[in-house]
Structures are given as C-alpha cells and as structure tokens.
N, C-alpha and C positions, 0 to 999 in steps of 0.2 A: 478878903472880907468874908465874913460870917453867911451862909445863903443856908436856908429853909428846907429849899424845894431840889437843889440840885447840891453836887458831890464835883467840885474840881481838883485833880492831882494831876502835880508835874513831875516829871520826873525822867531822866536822860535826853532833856530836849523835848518829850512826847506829852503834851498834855491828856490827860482823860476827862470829858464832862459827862457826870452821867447825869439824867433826870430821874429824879427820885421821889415818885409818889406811886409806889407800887401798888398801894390801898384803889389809887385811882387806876390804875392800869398807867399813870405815869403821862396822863392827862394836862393839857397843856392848861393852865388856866392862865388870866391877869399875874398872879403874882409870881408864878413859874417863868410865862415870858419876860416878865421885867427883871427876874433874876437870870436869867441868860443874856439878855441884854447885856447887862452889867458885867457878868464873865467874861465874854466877849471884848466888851470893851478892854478890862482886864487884861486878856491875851495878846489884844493885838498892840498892848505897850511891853510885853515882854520879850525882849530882845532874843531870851535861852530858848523861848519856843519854836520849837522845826516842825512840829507836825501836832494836827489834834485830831484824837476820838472822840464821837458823841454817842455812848449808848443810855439804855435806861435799866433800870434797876429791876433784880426779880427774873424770873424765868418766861413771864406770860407777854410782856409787853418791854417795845422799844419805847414807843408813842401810842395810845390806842387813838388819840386823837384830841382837838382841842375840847375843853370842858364840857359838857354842853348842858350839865347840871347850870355853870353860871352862864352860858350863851343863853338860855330858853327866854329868857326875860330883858335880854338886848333890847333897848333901841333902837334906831337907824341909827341913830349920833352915838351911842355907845358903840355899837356893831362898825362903825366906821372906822368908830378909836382904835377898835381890838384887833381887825384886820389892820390899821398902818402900823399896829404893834408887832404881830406875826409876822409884816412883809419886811418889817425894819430887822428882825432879829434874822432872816431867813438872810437879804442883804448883805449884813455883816458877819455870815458864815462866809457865803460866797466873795466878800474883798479882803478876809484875811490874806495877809499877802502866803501864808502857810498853809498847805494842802490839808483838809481836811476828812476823815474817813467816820460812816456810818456804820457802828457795829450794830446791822437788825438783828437782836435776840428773841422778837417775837411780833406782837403787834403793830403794825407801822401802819395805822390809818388817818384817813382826814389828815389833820395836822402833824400826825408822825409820818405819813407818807411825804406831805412839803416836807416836814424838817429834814429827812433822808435826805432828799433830790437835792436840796439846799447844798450837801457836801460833794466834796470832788469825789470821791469813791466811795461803795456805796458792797458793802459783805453782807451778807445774810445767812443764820443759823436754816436749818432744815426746818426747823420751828415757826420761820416768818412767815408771814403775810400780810399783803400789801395791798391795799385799796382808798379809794375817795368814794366814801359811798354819801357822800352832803346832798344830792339830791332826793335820798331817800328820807332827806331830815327834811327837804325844804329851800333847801341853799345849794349853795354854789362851794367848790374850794375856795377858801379867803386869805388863804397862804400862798398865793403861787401857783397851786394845782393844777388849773388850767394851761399854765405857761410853759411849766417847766417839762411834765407831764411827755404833752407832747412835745418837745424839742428832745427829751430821751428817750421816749418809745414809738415819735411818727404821730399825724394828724388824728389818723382813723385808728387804730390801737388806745391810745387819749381819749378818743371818743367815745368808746365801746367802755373802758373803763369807769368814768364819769357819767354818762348814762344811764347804762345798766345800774352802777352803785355794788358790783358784786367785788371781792374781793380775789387776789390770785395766790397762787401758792408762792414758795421759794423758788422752785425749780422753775415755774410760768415767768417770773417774774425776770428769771435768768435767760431762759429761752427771748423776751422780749425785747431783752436788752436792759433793762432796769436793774439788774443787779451783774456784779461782777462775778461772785462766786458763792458757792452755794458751801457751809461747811456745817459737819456735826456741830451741835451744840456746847460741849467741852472743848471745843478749839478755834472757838471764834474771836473769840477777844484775844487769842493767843496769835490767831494768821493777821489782826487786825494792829496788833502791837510788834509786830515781825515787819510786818508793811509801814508800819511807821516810823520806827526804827532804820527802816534803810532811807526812807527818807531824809531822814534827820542825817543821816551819813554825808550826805549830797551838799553840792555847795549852795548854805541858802538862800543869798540873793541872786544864784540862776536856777532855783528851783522856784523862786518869786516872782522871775522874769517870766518863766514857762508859761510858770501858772497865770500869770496878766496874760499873757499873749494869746492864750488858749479861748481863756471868757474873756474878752474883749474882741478876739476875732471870730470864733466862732459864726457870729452875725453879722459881720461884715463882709462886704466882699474880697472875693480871693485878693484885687491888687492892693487894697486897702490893708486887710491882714499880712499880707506878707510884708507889707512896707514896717508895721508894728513889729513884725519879729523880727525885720533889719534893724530897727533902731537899738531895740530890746540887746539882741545880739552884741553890737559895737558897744553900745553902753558897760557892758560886763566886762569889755577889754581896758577898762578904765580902775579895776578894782584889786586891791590883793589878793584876795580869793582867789582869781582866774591867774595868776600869777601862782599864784599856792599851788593850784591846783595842777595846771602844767607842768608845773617844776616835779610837784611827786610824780608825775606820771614818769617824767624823762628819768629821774632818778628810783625810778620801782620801789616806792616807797607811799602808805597810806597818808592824804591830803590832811590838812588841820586845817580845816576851813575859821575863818573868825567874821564874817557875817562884813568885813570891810570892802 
C-alpha cells in the first residue's frame, strides 16, 4: 500500500522502513505512527521477510522525536490515545517474529530513542545522538522510555538520562551499552544490510524461535526461561529446515532453508 510518511522496500529477504519526513527531522506524528502501524502489520504477513531495518531519511535525523508541534495541544484522552498508539507500534516491532535492526543516522530522541530500543539491534552512525529529554517539555517518555531504557542501560544510568533530559553522543551511547557499534556515516546502512543479510541466511523459524526465547525470558526467571528454550529447541526438531539444515552440514554443502 501507498504510505505518505514512510519508505518500505523489500528486497533479498531484508526489508528496509525508513521514516520520511525529513522537513520534520522525521518526527513521529498521528499519521506517521498509523502509517507504521500498518507496514508492520504488513510485514509480519510476509512470509519472504527474514529481517527488517528502521532508519530515517536525510542526514540530520533517525527520529528527532514524537511531533510535539501536534502533542502541544493534547488532551489527557487524546495524549492517552497517542501514547497506546506509540506503545502499540513499538510492540509490534518487538513480536515480529524477524529480528529487527536500528540504523541511528542521526537524531534519535523522545520517540526516536523508543523507536530504536523498540529493535533487537540497535548501529549508530558517528553522527548519532541519543536522548529522552520529555522532562524538559513537561512529560514523561510515552513510548516505552522509561521501561525499556533501563532494562538496556541498568536503573541508575535510565535515571540520569531521563532526569537530567541531556542527550549522549554515539560513542557514550556505545560505552553504556545502548548501541552495538559505532560506524562512519557512509557505512552504516551498508554494516546494517550486511547484518541483515546474514540473518536472512539462517534458518528462519530458529532464528524465530531465538528471538521468542530471548524477549520472553529475559524477564523471567532463569528455570522458567530455560524451560521456554527447552521447548523452543524440540519444537524445531519437528521441521524441514532442521533437517535441511543438518543434512548440508553433514554434506558440506550451503542450507536452503524454506521457512517449513
């Protein structure tokens, strides 16, 4: 389908979304998030997909953050709305059963900082920076922020962030744990489609299985998780793929995985 605000291409298994309102710094508004919404849902009926990038459009900005030309004059019942809108889109990054990766080319705040966290891997050009700075507006993160935040970078790091409202560089961001790697700006999208690429190589419903096993245990307890990726595990002994796959192995030959 036809979208406005955002840019979807697929292509060898890899999908790209980028957000495209560069004018805005590529600003989350109402109709941006319902348009990702929709890609989303989109994707996750597509069977060819093995892996997605989310970057945004332009040199200056991933996300600079949600609207807040249209936030200023929320409601509590509108502001309500637009937050279960943000946390629904953020959600359904995170249950794609396909790993997702965050190329930051530049601004990733407020809401570009949720949207990042929102993905399983998370690259950042030299050029990025990352912050929640909502309490300098008044509010609070209403994507997630607060949650995610700290489960990636620890209680009191989260804190310091959110508080203060100051933003951190590429490399800070890297050092905290919040970003995987830090690359010039003419090779980000390049290490970010290299990365996802190999993904897509991998067998996908136990790259699906991982991926559940990982955000679904992470927060539970160790016997609890380990029992999920027992089941996880056997279940994949039930497939062709896992049959595919061992078979090239024994036979030194690359897998053809088909998603069965």
């Amino acid at each position: 389908m036809p979208y406005d605000n955002i840019r979807l291409e697929i292509q060898g298994g890899v999908a790209t979304l980028t957000i495209e309102r560069p004018k805005a710094l590529n600003a989350l508004n109402r109709s941006t998030l319902s348009e990702l919404d929709a890609a989303l849902r989109e994707l996750a009926q597509n069977e060819e997909v093995r892996a997605l990038i989310i970057t945004g459009a332009g040199e200056k900005a991933f996300v600079a953050g949600a609207d807040i030309s249209e936030m200023a004059a929320l409601t509590t019942a509108q502001a309500r709305r637009f937050a279960a809108l943000g946390h629904r889109v953020m959600h359904m990054i995170e249950a794609l059963s396909v790993p997702s990766i965050a190329a930051v080319n530049g601004y990733a705040l407020g809401g570009g900082c949720e949207l990042a966290m929102a993905c399983d891997l998370i690259y950042a050009s030299e050029r990025a920076r990352f912050g929640q700075p909502e309490v300098g507006l008044g509010v609070i993160p209403g994507f997630g922020g607060t949650q995610r935040l700290a489960r990636l970078v620890g209680r009191a790091r989260a804190m310091e962030l959110i508080f203060t409202a100051e933003p951190v560089d590429a490399a800070k961001a890297k050092e905290i744990g919040l970003v995987l790697e830090v690359l010039p700006p003419d090779k980000l999208i390049e290490h970010c489609r290299a990365v996802a690429a190999k993904i897509a190589a991998r067998g996908p419903l136990a790259v699906a299985q991982a991926k559940r096993a990982i955000v679904f245990g992470v927060d539970a307890d160790l016997r609890s998780a380990n029992e999920l990726e027992r089941q996880a595990f056997a279940v994949l002994f039930g497939t062709e793929d896992q049959r595919e796959g061992m078979r090239a192995f024994l036979e030194k030959r690359p897998p053809v995985f088909k998603s069965r």
